[in-house]
Every structure is written in C-alpha cells, then in structure tokens.
C-alpha positions in Angstrom: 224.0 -49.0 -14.5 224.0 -51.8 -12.0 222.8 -52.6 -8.7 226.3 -51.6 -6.8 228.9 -53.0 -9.5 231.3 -52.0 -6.9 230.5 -53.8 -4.5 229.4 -56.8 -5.9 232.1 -59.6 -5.8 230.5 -63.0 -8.0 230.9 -66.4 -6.1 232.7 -68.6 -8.9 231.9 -72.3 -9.1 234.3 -73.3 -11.7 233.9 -77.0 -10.8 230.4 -77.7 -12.1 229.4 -76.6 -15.3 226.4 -74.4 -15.8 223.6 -73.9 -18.9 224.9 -70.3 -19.5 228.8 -71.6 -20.2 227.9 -74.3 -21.8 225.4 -73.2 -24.1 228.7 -70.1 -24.7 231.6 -73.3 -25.0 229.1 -74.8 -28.0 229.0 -71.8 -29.9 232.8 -71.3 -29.4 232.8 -68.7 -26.9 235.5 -67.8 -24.5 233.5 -67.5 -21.0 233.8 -71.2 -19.8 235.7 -73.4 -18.0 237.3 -77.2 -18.4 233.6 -78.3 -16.7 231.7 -76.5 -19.1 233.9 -77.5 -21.9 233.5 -80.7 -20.7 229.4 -80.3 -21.1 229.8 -79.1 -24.5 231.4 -82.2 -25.2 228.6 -84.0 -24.3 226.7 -82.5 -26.1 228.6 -83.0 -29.3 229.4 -86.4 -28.6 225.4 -87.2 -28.7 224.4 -84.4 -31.1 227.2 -83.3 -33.7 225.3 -80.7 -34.3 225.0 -79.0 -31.6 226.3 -75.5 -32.2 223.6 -75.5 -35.3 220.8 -76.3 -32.5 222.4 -73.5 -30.4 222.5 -71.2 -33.5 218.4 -72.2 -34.4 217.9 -70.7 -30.3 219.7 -67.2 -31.3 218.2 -67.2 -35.1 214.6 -67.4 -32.8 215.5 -64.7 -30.4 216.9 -62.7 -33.2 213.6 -63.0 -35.1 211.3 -62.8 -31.9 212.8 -60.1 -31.2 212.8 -57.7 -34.2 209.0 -58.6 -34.4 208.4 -57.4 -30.9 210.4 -54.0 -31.5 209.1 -53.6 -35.3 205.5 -53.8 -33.0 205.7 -51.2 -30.4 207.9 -52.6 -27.6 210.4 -51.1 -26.5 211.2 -52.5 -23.6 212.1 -56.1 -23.0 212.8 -58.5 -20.2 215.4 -61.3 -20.7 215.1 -64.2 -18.5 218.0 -66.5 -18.7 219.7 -64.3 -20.8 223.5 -66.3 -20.5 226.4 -64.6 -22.1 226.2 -62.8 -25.4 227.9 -65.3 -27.6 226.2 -64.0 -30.5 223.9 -60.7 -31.4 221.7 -60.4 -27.8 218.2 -58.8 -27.4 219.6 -55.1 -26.7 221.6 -55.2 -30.4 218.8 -56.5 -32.0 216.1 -54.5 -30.4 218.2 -51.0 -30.6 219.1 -51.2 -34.0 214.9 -51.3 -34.6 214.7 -48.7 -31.5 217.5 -47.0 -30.1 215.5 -46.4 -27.8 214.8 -49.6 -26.1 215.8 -50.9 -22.7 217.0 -54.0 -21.7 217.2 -55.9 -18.6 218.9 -59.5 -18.9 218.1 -61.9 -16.2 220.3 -65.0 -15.1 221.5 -67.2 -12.3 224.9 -67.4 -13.3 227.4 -64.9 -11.6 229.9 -65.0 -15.0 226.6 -63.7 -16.6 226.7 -60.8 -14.5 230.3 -59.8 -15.0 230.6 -60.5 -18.4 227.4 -58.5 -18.8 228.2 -55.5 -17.1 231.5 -55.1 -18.9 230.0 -55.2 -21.6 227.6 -52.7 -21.0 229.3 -50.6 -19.6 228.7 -47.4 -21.8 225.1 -48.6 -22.5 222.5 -46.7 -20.2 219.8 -48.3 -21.7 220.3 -51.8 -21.1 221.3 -53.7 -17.4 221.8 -57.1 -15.9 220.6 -58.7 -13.0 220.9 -61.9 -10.9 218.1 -63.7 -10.0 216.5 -66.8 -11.2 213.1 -68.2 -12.5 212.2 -70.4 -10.1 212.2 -67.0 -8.0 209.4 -64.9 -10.3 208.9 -62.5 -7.0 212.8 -61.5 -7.0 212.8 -60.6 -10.6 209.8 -58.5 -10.2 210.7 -56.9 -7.2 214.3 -56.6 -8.0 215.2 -52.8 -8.0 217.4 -53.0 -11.2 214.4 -54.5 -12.8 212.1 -51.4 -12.1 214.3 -49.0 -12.2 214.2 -50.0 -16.0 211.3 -51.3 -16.8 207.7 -49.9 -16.3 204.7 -52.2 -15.9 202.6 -50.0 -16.8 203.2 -50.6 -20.4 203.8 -53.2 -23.2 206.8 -55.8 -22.1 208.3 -58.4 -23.8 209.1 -61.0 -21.7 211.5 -63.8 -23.1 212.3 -67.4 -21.9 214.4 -68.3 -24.5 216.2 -71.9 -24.3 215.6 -71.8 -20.8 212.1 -74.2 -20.3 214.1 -77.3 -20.6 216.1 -77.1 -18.2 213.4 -77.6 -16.2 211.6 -80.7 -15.3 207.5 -80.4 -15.8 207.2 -81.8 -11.6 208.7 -78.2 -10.8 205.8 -76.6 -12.7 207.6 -73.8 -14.7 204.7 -73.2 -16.2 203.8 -71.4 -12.7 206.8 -69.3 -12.4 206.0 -67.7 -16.3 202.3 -67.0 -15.0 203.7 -64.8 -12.4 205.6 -62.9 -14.7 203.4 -62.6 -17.6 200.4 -61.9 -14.9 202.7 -58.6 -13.9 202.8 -57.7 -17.5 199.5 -55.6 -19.0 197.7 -56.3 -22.2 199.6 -55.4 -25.5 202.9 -57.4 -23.8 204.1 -60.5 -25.9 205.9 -63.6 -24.3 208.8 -65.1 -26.8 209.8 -68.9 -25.9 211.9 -71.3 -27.1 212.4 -75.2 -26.5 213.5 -78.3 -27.3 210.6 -80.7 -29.2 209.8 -84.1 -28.9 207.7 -85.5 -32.2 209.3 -89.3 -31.8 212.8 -88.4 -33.9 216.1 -89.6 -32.4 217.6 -86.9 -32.1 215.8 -85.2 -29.8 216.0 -88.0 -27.9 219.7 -88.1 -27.9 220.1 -84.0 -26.7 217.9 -84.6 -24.0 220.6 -87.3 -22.9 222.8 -85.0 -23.6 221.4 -82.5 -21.3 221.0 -85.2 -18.6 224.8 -86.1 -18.8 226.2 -82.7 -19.3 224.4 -80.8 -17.0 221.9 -83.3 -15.3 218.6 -81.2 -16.3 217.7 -81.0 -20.3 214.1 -82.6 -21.1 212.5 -82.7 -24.9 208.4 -81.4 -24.5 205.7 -82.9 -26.6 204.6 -79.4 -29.1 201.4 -79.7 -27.1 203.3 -79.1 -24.1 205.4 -76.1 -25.1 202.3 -74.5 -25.6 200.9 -75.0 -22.7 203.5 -72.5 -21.5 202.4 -69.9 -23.1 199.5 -69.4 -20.6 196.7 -69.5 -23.3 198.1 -66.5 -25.0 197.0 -66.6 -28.6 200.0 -67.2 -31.0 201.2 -64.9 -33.6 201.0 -66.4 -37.1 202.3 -69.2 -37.7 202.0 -70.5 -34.0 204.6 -72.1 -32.9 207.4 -74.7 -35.1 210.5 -75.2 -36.2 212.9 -72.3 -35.9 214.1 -72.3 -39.5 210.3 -72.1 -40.6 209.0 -70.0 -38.3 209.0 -66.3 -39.4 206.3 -64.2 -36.9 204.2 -62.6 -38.4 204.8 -63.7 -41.7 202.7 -67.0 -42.2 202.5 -66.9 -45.9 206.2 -66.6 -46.2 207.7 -69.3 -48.1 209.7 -71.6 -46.0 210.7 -74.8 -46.2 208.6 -78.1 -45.6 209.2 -79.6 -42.0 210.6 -83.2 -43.5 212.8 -81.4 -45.7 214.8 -79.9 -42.7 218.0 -81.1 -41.8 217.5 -83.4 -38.5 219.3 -81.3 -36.0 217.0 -78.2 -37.1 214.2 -80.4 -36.1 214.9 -79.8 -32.1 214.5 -76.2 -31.1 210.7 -75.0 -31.9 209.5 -70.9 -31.3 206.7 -69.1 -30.6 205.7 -66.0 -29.6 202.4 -65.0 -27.5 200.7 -62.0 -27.5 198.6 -60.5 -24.8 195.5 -58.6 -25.3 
C-alpha cells in the first residue's frame, strides 16, 4: 500500500518529544515516549483540561469530515494526520463512503509505522512522510498520486496543525500551494487554537511553548485568514462544540455558556467554487 514498507527503516528520536505523541500521550494513547509523556504533562499542568481540548480537535475532524463525505468527496488529504488515537478520517469517511481514499500526511516517522500497520488490509487508504512546510513534496509525492486524483473534488485537512506554527514562517503560504493544486468543488477543513483575551488560551499556548517549544493561540480574524478567502460553510467558523457545518440553525449552545477549556479549539471549513 506504501511507498516500499520494506524497505523503509524510521529514524527514531525518542529524546525529544514530538506534536504527533504528544497530542496521542494526552488522549491516553500508547505510541509515546517518557519525552512525550513528559509534554503531555505540560500540558496538563497549565491546562487540566487538556485531553477535552484534544477531544474538541477529533469531535471537529469527525464532523468536518462526515460533511465533506455526506457532500461528494470521496477522497481526502490529511495533513498532519498523527496517530489514530481516536476514530481518524478513513473510519469516518468510509463508513459515509466505502469507497473513499485516504492519504494521511505527517513528519513523524512513528506516524508512519503505526499507520501502515494499521492499514495494512486497507487498500483504500495510505500514509506518507513529508511535511507542510514542504507543500511541493506532498504534491509530488508518488504515494500521494498514486491515490489521489487532482482532477477532482479533494478535501484537504489541516487539522490541529496551524499552531504549531509561528505566523513569521507564513503557513498561510504553504496551504495556498495545496489548496491552489486542488480544483473547484474541493473544501479545506482547519482547526486551531483561538485567542479572544480568555486565560486559558493563554495558558496552552505556554503550554505549547514549554512542552514542545512551538504552540501559538490566533486572533479568529487570523485563523481565517488561512483559509485563503474561501467562503465558509454555515456557520463560519467557532467553537467546536457549536459548530455543526452545514447546519447553522441547529441549536447549540451559547458561546459564554461553554465550559472554558471548550473555548480554545475553533473549526471551519472552506469550500471552493
């Protein structure tokens, strides 16, 4: 399924944590290490509530997702797609689809193996290593289109990924280059930490800075900056536990009534025509 499983042999850094372990020790997974348990722990020493904040990131993929497969897309590309802690795009998107493929993009070489033991019996779904800052190596990256074609609707995902990036490195950028090699009917899902002026999202970005030394909170303005100037699927983009695309006369509940941890990870979803 893979670009030469064989022969691939993943360089381990066990020393120095990474966002993919990390983000797995929070939610109680077994893929880390004593650095990245050591992360997590930052990130629970500033932010208690830091596995609910991880959970809001899934419950927006989960729900990104299903829209984007309930819509016509049936193929979907992953970036930053860490380990599979809990239900990942190719569960949610086949159980919609059967049909859909998957390709899962990360930097982080435990992503790989875990990934491709995991799938191994699934033809319609792959992993790859490459990396954001890198746009050109994900789109040129056999594995990438063996599986998908860019010829037709994509949806491209950069979920809890952004803040790990500072805005002087213009991420921004390396999203235009993918979402410029996707043609019109594609959607863009994102995720990422908010900054309205609460003190917890002050305190996870310092929890970002000590655990893994990248981790920055965006003004909402910001975040959607990033989606290119892609129109938003109702209702935009907000809080993950009130945001339900394609829904915007759903019922959900008002923002200050939200706990203060489920006021940190925002979602939208961009549609291009």
């Amino acid at each position: 399924m893979a670009e030469n499983a064989e022969q691939y042999v993943p360089d381990f850094d066990i020393s120095r944590p990474t966002i993919a372990r990390v983000y797995d020790a929070i939610l109680g997974g077994k893929d880390n290490f004593a650095a990245d348990r050591e992360g997590a722990a930052a990130y629970m020493k500033h932010v208690p509530n830091s596995k609910e904040v991880a959970i809001d990131n899934r419950l927006g993929l989960e729900k990104g997702v299903a829209y984007m497969a309930k819509h016509g897309i049936d193929q979907f590309l992953d970036i930053g797609a860490g380990l599979p802690t809990m239900r990942n795009t190719h569960q949610v998107a086949q159980e919609i689809n059967p049909e859909a493929t998957v390709v899962y993009v990360d930097n982080d070489p435990i992503v790989l193996a875990h990934g491709r033991a995991l799938l191994a019996t699934n033809e319609t779904t792959t992993i790859v290593t490459a990396d954001l800052r890198d746009p050109e190596s994900i789109l040129t990256h056999p594995d990438v289109t063996k599986v998908i074609d860019f010829d037709r609707p994509i949806g491209l995902m950069v979920v809890g990924l952004f803040m790990h990036f500072h805005d002087q490195e213009n991420p921004g950028e390396w999203v235009g280059t993918l979402l410029d090699a996707c043609p019109s009917g594609s959607y863009l899902l994102m995720t990422d930490f908010a900054d309205t002026g609460e003190p917890q999202q002050k305190a996870i970005e310092q929890a970002g800075l000590e655990a893994l030394g990248n981790g920055w909170v965006r003004k909402p303005e910001k975040i959607l900056e990033h989606f290119q100037g892609l129109p938003l699927v109702e209702p935009g983009l907000d809080w993950v536990p009130r945001w339900f695309p394609g829904e915007p006369d759903r019922e959900v509940p008002a923002a200050e009534d939200l706990a203060p941890h489920n006021r940190i990870m925002m979602a939208g979803l961009g549609y291009k025509a």
